[in-house]
N, C-alpha and C positions, 0 to 999 in steps of 0.2 A: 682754301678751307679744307680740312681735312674729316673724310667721310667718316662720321659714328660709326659704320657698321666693318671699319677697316679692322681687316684679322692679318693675323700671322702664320704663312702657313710654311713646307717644309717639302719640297719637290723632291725626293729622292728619283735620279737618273732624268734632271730636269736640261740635261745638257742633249740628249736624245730629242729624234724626231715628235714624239707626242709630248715628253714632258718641253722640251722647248715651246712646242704652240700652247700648253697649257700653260707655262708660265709666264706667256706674253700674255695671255688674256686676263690673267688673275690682277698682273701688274693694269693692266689695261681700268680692272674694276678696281683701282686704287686700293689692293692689297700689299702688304707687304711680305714678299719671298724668300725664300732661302733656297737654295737650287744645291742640292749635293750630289756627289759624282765623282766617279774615280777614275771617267775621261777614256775606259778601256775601250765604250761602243759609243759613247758620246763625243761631241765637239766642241772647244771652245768658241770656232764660231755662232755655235746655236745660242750661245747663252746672251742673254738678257741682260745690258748693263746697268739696267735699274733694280737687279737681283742681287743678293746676297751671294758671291759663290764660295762653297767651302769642299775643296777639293779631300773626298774620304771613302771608303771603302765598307759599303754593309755585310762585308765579311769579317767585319773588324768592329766587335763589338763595341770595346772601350772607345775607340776613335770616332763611333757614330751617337752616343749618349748624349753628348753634352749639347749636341743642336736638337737633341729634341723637347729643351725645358722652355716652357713658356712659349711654344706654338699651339693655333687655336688646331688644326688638323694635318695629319700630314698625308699627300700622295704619293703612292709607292710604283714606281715603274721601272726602277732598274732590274734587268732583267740580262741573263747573255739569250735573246728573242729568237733563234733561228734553230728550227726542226734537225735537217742534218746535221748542223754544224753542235748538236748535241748529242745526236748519234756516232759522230764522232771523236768529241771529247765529253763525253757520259761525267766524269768526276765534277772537270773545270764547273760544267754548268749545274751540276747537284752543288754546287759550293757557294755559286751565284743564289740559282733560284730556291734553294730552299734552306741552305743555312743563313744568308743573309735574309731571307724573310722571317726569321724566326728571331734573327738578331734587332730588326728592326721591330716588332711586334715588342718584343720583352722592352725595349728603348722605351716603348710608346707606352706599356701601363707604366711601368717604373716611373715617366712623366706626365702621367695622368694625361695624357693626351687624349683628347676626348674622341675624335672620330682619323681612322684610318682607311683611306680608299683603294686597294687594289687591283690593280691591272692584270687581268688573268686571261686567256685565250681560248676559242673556240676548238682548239686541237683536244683538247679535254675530250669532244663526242667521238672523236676517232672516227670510223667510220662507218658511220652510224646513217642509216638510208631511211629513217623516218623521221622526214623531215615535214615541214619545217620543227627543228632542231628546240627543243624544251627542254627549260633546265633542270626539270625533273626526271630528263634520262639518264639509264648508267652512264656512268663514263667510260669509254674504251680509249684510252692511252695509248697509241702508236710509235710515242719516239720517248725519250727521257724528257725533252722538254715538256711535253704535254702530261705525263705523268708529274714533273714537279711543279707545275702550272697546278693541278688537281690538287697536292699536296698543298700547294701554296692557299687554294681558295680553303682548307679544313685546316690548317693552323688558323686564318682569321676567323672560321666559327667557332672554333677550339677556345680562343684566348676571348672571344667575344660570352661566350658562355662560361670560362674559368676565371674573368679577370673581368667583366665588366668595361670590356676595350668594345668600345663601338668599329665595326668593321663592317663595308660592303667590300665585293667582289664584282668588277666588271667584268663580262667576258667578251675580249672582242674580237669580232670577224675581220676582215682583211680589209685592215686600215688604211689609206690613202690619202695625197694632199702635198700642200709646197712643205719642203725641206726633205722628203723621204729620200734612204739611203739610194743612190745608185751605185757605188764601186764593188761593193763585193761581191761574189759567188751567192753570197745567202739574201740579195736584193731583191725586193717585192716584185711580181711580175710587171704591175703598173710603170714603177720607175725603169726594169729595165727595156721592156716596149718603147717607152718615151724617150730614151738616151739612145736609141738604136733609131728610131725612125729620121731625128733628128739629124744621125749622122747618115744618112740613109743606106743603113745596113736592113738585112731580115728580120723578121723580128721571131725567134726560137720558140714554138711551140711545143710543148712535151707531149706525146703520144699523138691522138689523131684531134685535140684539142677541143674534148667535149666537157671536161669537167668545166663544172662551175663554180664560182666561189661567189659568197655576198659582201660587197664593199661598202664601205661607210667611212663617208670623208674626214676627216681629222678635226677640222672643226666642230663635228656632229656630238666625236667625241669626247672634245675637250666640255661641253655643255653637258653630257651626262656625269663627269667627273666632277664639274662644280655643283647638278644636281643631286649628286649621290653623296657629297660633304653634306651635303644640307637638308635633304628631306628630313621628314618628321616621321616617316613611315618606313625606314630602314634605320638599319647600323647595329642588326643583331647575327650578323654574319652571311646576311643573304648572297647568294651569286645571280647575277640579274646579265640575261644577252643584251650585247649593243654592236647591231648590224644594219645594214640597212633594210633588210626584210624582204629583199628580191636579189636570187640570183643569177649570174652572168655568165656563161663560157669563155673560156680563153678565146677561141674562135671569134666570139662576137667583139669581145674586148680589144685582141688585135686590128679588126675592121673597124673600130670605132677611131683607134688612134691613127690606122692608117701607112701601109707597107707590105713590103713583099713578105710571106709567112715561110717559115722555112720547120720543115716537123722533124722535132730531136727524138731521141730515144725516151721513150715514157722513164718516171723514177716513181720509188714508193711514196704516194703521198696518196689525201684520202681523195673520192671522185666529185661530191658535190658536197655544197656547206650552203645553208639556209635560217637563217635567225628567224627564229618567232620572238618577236620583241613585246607582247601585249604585256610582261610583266613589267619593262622598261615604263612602259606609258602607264600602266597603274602605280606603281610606289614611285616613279621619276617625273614621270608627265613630261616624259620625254619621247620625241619620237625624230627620223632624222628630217633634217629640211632640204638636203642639197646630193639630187639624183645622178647618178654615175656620168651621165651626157653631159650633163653642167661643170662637174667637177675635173673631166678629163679635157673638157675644152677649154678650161681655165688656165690646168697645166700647161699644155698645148700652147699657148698664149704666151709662156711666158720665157 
């Protein structure tokens, strides 16, 4: 039997780590998906073969239009995600993350698309030491990415106040969980501690290994992503933190996974990140459920 309350929705960069678990879950709720993706940071094995996939580019306006008629919401997470690696190709990712978002916004009034949730990043506060971290603070932008992240969350208030395009803006802190990237130079500390202890190499800490970052497992976030389509108390351009609410040192985090630590040369990045998430739980009624010791022993596992 098929569920009344089955929508349609529209995964841009659902071939990636987060949009793949979000699009298994949505499919999971007897949704039906459309996963777009131009496979540059994605992979076909993430994808979903109960998904719709249509291989496109939201730097290519006319090429991403036509999937956007007749879906109930669509989630935006294609993104080129990685700090340095926009430090040094500053254009490539101004071309990703903020003319394709603005390709995709114009898509979505054009199809009267009722709600657009975006995926935005914690690198917006820069380095900012009054924490915990409120999204009522300036933004201090550090790298191009975190500056078009900031850009990206004020085109959806922009179009949300010009155009009557319902939009939130999640921001998230250092996301974890199965499928995350380990090959690259630009791979989350988590994966590459775990791909290293495994093979029982060191595990590379940068400076003396006191910053901290707060992590929030993937599934935490895929639940705020389907609360943030749906509340009844957002979709007027709000940016709302999704972190876990406590955070960790690299030090502790190495000890938790377990290996010999080996201290690299420190690099530019900001020293601690801390989510105040009480706004999370007042307009989402979200808060996370699954604490860093749970989630890396999981990994661990497998």
């Amino acid at each position: 039997m098929t569920n009344k309350k089955t929508k349609k929705y529209l995964v841009i960069g659902g071939a990636g780590f987060i949009g793949s678990n979000l699009t298994n879950r949505l499919i999971e709720l007897n949704h039906q998906v459309t996963v777009l993706d131009n496979l540059s940071t994605g992979k076909k094995e993430n994808l979903n073969p109960k998904a719709k996939f249509i291989k496109a580019d939201i730097r290519e306006q006319k090429q991403i239009n036509p999937y956007f008629k007749n879906v109930d919401g669509v989630f935006l997470l294609a993104a080129l995600p990685k700090v340095q690696y926009s430090i040094d190709h500053p254009v490539e990712t101004n071309r990703n993350n903020i003319e394709g978002i603005i390709n995709v916004l114009v898509a979505g009034f054009k199809n009267k698309v009722k709600r657009i949730v975006y995926s935005s990043s914690c690198a917006v506060y820069g380095n900012n030491s009054d924490l915990p971290l409120k999204e009522n603070l300036k933004p201090d932008p550090l790298s191009p990415y975190a500056l078009q992240k900031y850009a990206g969350e004020e085109y959806c208030r922009l179009f949300s106040n010009l155009h009557n395009l319902e939009t939130v803006s999640l921001r998230y802190f250092n996301v974890y969980g199965p499928g995350m990237d380990d090959q690259s130079a630009y791979s989350p500390v988590i994966s590459i501690f775990l791909k290293r202890s495994k093979q029982n190499k060191s595990l590379p800490v940068t400076g003396d290994g006191t910053i901290t970052r707060d992590y929030v497992h993937v599934s935490d976030v895929i639940q705020a992503n389907i609360l943030a389509m749906d509340s009844k108390k957002t979709g007027q351009g709000e940016t709302i933190n999704i972190g876990g609410g406590r955070n960790r040192s690299v030090n502790e985090l190495a000890k938790m996974i377990g290996g010999k630590i080996e201290y690299i040369t420190p690099r530019i990045e900001i020293h601690d990140s801390l989510a105040d998430i009480s706004l999370a739980k007042k307009l989402l009624g979200w808060q996370p459920t699954i604490k860093l010791e749970q989630g890396v022993k999981e990994l661990i596992g497998h």
